[in-house]
N, C-alpha and C positions, 0 to 999 in steps of 0.2 A: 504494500500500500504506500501512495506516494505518503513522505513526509515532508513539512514546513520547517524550519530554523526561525525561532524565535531571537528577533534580533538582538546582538549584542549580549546574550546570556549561553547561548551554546546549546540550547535547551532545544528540543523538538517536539509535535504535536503534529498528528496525521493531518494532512489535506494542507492549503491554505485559504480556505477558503470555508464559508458555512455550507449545510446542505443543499441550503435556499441560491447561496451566489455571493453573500458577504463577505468582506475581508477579517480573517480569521487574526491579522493584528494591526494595528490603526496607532497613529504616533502623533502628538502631538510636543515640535518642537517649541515650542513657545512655555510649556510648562516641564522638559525634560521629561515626558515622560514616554512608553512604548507599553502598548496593553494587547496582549494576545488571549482569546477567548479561548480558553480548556474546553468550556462548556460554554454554550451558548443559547440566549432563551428559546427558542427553537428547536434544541437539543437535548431540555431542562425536562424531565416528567413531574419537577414539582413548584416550578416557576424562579427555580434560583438560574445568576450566571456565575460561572467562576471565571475570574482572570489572571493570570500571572501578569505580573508588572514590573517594568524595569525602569529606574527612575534614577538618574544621573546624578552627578554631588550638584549641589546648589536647585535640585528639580524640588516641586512639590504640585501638589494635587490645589484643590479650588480653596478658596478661603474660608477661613472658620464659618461654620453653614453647619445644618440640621436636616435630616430625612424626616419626613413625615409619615412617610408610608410602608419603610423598610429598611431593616437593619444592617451589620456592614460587619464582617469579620477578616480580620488580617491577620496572615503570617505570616514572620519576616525566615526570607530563606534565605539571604544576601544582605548585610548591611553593619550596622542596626537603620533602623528606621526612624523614625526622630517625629510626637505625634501631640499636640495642642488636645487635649481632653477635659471640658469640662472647666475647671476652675484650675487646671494641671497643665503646667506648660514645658515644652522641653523631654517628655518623657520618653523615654528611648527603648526600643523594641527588638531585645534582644534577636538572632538568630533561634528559628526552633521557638519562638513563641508567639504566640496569642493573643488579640485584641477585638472583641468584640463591640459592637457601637450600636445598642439598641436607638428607634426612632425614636428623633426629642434631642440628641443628645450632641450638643454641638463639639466639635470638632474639625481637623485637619490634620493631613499628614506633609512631612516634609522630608529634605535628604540633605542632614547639616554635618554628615562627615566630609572623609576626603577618600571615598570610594563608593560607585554605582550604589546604591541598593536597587535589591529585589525581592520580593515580594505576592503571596497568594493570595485574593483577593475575593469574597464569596458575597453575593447580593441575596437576598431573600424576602422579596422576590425579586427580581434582576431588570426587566424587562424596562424601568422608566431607565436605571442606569444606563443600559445597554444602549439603546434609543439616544440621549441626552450626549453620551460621548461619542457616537457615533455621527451624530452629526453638527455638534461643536468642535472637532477635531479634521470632520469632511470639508467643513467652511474655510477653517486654519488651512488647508491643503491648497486651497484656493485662494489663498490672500486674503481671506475676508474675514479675519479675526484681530482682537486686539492678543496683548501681550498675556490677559489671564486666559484665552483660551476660549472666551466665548466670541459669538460673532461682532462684526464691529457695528451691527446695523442695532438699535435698540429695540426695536421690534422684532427683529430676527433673533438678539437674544433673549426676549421675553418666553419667546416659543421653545427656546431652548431650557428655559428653566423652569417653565410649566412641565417640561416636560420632563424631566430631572427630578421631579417629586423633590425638592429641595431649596430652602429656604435660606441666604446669608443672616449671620448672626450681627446687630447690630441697627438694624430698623425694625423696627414693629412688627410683628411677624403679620400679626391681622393686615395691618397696612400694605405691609409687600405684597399679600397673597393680593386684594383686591388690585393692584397697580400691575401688577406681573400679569393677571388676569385681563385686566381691560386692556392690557396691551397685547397679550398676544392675541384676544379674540379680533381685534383693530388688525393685527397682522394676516391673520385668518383671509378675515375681509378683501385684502389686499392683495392674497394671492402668494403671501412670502410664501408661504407652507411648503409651496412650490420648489425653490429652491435649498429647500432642508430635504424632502423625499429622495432625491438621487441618492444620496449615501443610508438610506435605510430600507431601499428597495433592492432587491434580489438581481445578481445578474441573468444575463439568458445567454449568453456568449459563450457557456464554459462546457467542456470537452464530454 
């Protein structure tokens, strides 16, 4: 069975590709980061994704932020991993261990050594994640993102975070949800939706 190289970790995973046509690993260089799907919502009999993640010295993931709808478990396989928790800052995640992030609980991960980490990464349920980095990182590919990784259009990133089931810490949460919301349905309106679908729709090209 063909296999994929997961970049820059040596690591492999059958196909590169999902069942569907998806790219089985999506990078986005703006945040240092490389996320290859082990599993994928489509591949999930129980609605989780797993990702392996490979995340350069100085990378990290989106800003202190909250899940709403779904929890986040990491294991650092490469690193340590270095992860803002709650009212705990700086805590570092050894190799061979374990982090859990029930919804509600704000957080972020980052990479404040002076070597890659890597990292397993399990969604439950996966499907807003999957969707939200798949096509804030499709945008990135095409210029059209700023330096956090979301797109640069405000409306276009509205949609992206609606659809991230995922809240920044730091405004009102009531407040962002309705303004996230009136903007993305505005964007809806518009037509963006449009150019976020290319990167979550299935190829038809593959062998």
């Amino acid at each position: 069975m063909p296999t994929h190289q997961i970049p820059l970790t040596g690591r492999t995973v059958t196909i590169d590709h999902t069942p569907s046509g998806l790219a089985r690993t999506i990078t986005s260089e703006a945040m240092g980061v490389s996320v290859t799907f082990l599993r994928s919502a489509e591949e999930s009999s129980d609605g989780s994704v797993e990702t392996e993640v490979f995340l350069r010295v100085g990378g990290h993931g989106p800003p202190l932020h909250v899940h709403t709808g779904f929890e986040e478990t990491f294991t650092t396989l490469e690193g340590p991993l270095s992860f803002d928790v709650g009212d705990r800052k700086g805590l570092l995640l050894p190799v061979g261990e374990s982090l859990n992030v029930p919804p509600g609980l704000a957080h972020r991960y980052y990479n404040s050594g002076d070597q890659p980490a890597v990292f397993r990464f399990v969604a439950r349920p996966g499907l807003a994640y999957e969707r939200s980095l798949r096509a804030s990182f499709g945008r990135e590919a095409e210029g059209r993102s700023t330096r956090m990784g979301l797109p640069r259009n405000p409306l276009e990133a509205a949609l992206v975070i609606e659809a991230s089931d995922s809240l920044v810490v730091g405004v009102p949460l009531g407040l962002q949800r309705r303004l996230v919301g009136a903007a993305a349905g505005l964007a809806r309106r518009l037509g963006m939706q449009r150019r976020l679908d290319p990167h979550l729709a299935p190829r038809h090209d593959l062998p």
